[in-house]
N, C-alpha and C positions, 0 to 999 in steps of 0.2 A: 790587193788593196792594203797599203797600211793602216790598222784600225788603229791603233796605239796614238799614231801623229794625228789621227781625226780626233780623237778623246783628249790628248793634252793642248789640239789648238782650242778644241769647245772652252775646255777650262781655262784658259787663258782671255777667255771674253766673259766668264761670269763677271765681271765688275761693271762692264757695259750694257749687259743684257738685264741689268739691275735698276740699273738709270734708266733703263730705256725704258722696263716697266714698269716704275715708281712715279718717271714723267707721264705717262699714258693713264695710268689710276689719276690722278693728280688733274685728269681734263675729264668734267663731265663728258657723260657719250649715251647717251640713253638713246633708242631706237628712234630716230630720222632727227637727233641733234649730235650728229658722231661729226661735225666739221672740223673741229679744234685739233680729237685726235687722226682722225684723219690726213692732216695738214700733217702730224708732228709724226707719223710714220712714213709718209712722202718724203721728209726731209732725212731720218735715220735713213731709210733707202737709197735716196741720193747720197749722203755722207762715206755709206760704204763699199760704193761703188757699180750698184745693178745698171745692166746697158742703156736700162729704158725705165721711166715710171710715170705713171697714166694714171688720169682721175676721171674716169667717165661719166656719162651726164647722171646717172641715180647716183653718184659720190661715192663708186666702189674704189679703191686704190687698185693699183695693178704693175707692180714691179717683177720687172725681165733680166733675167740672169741667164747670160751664154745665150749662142746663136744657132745651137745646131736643131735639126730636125725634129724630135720628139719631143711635146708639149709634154712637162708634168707639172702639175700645179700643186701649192700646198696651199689650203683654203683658212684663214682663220676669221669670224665673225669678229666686229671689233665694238659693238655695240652691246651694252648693258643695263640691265635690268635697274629699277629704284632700287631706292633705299630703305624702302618698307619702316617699321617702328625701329623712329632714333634710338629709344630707349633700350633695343637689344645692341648696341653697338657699342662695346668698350675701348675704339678709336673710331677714331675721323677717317672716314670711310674714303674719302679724296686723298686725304694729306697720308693717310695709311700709316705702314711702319716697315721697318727689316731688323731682323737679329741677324746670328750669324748663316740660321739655314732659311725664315721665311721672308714673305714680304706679304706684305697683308691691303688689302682694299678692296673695294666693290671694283669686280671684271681680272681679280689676279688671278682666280683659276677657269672664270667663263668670262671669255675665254684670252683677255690679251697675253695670258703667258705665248698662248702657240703663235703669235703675229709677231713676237719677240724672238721665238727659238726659230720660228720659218727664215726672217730677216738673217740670222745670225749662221743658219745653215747654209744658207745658198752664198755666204760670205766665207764662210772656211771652204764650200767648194772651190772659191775664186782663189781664197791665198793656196789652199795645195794642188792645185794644177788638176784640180776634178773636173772641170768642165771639157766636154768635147766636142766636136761635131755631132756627136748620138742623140743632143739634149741639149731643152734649153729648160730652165723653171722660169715658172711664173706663180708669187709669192704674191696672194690676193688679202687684203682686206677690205671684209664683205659687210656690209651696212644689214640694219631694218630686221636683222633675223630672230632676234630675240620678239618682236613683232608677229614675223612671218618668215620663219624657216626660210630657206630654201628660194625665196622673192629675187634675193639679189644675183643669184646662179642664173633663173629662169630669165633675166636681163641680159648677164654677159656672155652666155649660148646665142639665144634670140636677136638679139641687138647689137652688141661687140662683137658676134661672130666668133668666138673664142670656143674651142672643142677641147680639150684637153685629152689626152690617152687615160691618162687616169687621174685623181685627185688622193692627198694625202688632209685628211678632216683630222685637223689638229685641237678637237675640243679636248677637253680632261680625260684622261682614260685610265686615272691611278695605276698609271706606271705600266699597263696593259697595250696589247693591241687589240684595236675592238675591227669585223667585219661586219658590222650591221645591226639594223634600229628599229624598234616599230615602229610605224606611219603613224599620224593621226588626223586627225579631224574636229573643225569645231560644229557642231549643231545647234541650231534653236527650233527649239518645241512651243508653239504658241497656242494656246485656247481661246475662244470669245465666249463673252458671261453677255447679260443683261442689266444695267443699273439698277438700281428703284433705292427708296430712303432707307437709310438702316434701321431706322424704326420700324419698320414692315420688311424683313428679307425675303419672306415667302413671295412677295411682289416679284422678283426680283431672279436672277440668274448668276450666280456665285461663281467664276469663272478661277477665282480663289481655292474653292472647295475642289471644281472639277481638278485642280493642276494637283490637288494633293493625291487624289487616287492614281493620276499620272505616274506621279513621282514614286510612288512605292512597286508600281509594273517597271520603270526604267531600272531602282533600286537592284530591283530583284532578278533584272536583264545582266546585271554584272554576272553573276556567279554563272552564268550562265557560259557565256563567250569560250568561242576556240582557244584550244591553247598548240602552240608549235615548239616542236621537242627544245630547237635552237630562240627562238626569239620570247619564249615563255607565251603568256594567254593576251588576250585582248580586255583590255576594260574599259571600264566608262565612269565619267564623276560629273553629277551637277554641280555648278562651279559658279553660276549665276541666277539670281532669282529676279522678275520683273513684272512690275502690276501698274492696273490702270483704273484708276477710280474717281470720278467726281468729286469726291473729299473722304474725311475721316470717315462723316457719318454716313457713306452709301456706299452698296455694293459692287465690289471689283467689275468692269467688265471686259476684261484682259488679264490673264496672265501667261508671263512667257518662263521658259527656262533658259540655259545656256549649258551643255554639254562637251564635256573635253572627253572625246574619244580615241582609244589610243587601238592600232591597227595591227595583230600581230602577222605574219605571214599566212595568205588565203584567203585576207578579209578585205573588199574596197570600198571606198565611199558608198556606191550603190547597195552593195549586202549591209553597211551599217545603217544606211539611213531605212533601206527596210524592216528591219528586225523593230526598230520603234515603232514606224509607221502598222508595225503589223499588231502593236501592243493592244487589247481590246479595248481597256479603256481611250487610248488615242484612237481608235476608231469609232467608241460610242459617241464622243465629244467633238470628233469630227475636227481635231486639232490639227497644224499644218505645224508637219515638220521641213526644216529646211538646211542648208548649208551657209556658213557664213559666207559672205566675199569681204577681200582686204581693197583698202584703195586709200590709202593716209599716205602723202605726198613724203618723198624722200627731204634729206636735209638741204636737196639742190634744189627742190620744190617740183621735182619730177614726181608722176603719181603712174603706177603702172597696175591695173586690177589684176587680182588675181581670187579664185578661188581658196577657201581653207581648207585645203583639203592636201597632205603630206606622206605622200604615200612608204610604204614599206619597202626595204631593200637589205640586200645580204648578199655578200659576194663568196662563193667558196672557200676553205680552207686552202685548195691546191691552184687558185687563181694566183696568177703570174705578180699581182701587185702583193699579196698578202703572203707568198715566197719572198719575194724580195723584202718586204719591210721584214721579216721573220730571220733572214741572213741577215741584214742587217744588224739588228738587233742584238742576234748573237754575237755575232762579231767583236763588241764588247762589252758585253753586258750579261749575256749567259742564256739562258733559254727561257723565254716568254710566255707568259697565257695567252691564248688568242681567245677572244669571248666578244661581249656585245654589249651598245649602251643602254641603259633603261630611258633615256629621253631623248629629244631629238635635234635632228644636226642639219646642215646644208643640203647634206647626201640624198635628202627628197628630194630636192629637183637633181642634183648633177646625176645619182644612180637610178633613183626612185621612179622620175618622169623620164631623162633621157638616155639613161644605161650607161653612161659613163661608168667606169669601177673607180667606188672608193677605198680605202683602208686609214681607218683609223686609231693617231695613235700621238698624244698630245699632251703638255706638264699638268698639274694636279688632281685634283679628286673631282669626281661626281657631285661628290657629298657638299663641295664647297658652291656648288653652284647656286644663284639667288637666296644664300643663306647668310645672314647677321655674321660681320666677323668672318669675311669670305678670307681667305688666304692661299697662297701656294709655298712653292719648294724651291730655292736657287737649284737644289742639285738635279731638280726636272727640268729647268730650263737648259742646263746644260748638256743633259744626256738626252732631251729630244733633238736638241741643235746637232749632234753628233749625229745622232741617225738618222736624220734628215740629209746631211751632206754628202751620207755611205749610199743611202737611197738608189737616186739613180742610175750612178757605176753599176750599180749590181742588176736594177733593175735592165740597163739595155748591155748588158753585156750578149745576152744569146742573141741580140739585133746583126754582131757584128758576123 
């Protein structure tokens, strides 16, 4: 394989892969209204020539490069988070900016940079004669996951019929390759109180009061949780609070929590949701804890329920997929970290629920994700679109 010719064609498309994510920032896209961008990565697709490009009924995109045998996908969510307080924002978060090295907007490192390096990968396969009979890509952008992880995979398994051999998770990975996430989970913890006037609370059953003793046994359940050599420990954050009351002046008789549990290798919804339920005071209070379910209609007004619940996945060092992104890699670039992400990605459903193997490895930072003044790197777009293209050569070479 010539790496050299894959690295000077990458860099010979930074000026397009520029445009292409300056117009993509430039279109709201927040989770189940990504139509716009959507539409405007169908047409970069078509422009550059993929065989096939597909909008299925939850408004995933779904573009096919080469005809041979072996599915590999490269996954990028194309939907984003608000804008949270204007006031931390020193540009226009749509209209964004670029100097000579970044480019700045809400969704340039989570994640449209990787839907731009995907696009541009599976195009330098085409101009250097990489494609074979061995492979075909399929260069996905995937709806609703800033929502719900992993939603729009469990769609185009299920329903598309799409299996992939493996999948390449092009979220941020500061210039790394990541092999795995921990899971999570959302919870709600709810208690029932009694009314009566606030003039009198003794009357009355404070369902207020009960959630605070709650809340210091969940507290104190963090420090607690497994930890796994590779994926670090498990934790938990109250992340929502909720009551119910007749008015100011009378006593709550409801309150709920909202828990963001995060799952490290070991742990599954059933052992997390026990470990609360087992908490004393949730058992003197007799409180119900439960599991959220998702069901908020796609932007094509498709609604498919799913549980919250995201499970944990890690694929080996010496697995066939994270060999080959790892030669890859080298190839021009030098010798890589292999490590793992602290949040989470598609790879719940595609590794997590159906064992597909991920590897991931995708332009910007962590750090820039759902943060004021998000931004990324031209020279990541260019060097993931490279290794994306080296990709499958290497990966189906022992096929032949």
């Amino acid at each position: 394989m010539d790496f050299n010719a894959i690295k000077e064609k990458a860099q010979t498309y930074k000026g397009k892969m520029t445009k292409f994510l300056r117009d993509l920032i430039a279109i709201p896209g927040e989770s189940c209204g990504e139509e716009g961008v959507i539409r405007r990565i169908a047409k970069e697709m078509e422009e550059v020539g993929f065989n096939k490009v597909d909008i299925d009924k939850m408004g995933n995109v779904l573009g096919y490069m080469g005809t041979g045998k072996t599915l590999i996908a490269y996954d990028a969510h194309i939907d984003t988070v608000g804008l949270g307080e204007m006031s931390n924002w020193t540009f226009d978060p749509y209209a964004g900016y670029e100097n000579d090295e970044e480019i700045g907007g809400r969704g340039a490192s989570d994640q449209l940079g990787g839907i731009v390096s995907s696009v541009y990968g599976a195009k330098i396969m085409k101009d250097l004669d990489l494609l074979s009979d061995d492979y075909t890509v399929l260069v996905t952008g995937t709806v609703q996951e800033e929502d719900c992880d992993g939603l729009c995979w469990q769609y185009i398994i299920n329903e598309d019929n799409i299996e992939p051999e493996f999948v390449v998770i092009t979220e941020p990975t500061n210039g790394n390759i990541y092999r795995g996430q921990r899971g999570r989970m959302e919870i709600r913890v709810e208690v029932k109180g009694i009314s009566c006037h606030g003039s009198a609370p003794e009357r009355g059953d404070n369902a207020i009061y009960k959630m605070s003793d709650i809340l210091q046994e969940v507290r104190a359940l963090n420090d607690k949780l497994h930890v796994d050599p590779f994926l670090g420990k498990g934790t938990l954050a109250v992340s929502e609070i909720f009551f119910n009351s007749p008015s100011r002046c009378a006593v709550a008789d409801m309150c709920a929590i909202s828990i963001d549990r995060r799952l490290t290798d070991g742990e599954t919804y059933q052992s997390a949701l026990e470990e609360i339920r087992a908490l004393p005071t949730v058992q003197k209070y007799g409180a119900e804890v439960t599991m959220y379910k998702y069901s908020r209609p796609s932007w094509t007004n498709l609604t498919y329920p799913t549980d919250c619940y995201f499970p944990t996945w890690v694929i080996p060092e010496d697995s066939k997929p994270t060999k080959a992104m790892v030669e890859a890699y080298e190839g021009m670039y030098g010798t890589p970290k292999v490590d793992k992400w602290t949040f989470s990605t598609n790879g719940v459903s595609i590794m997590g629920r159906y064992g597909i193997p991920c590897i991931g490895f995708g332009p910007g930072k962590e750090e820039e994700a759902h943060a004021p003044n998000e931004k990324t790197w031209k020279a990541d777009l260019v060097k993931c679109a490279a290794v994306y293209a080296a990709l499958p050569t290497i990966y189906c070479k022992d096929k032949k």
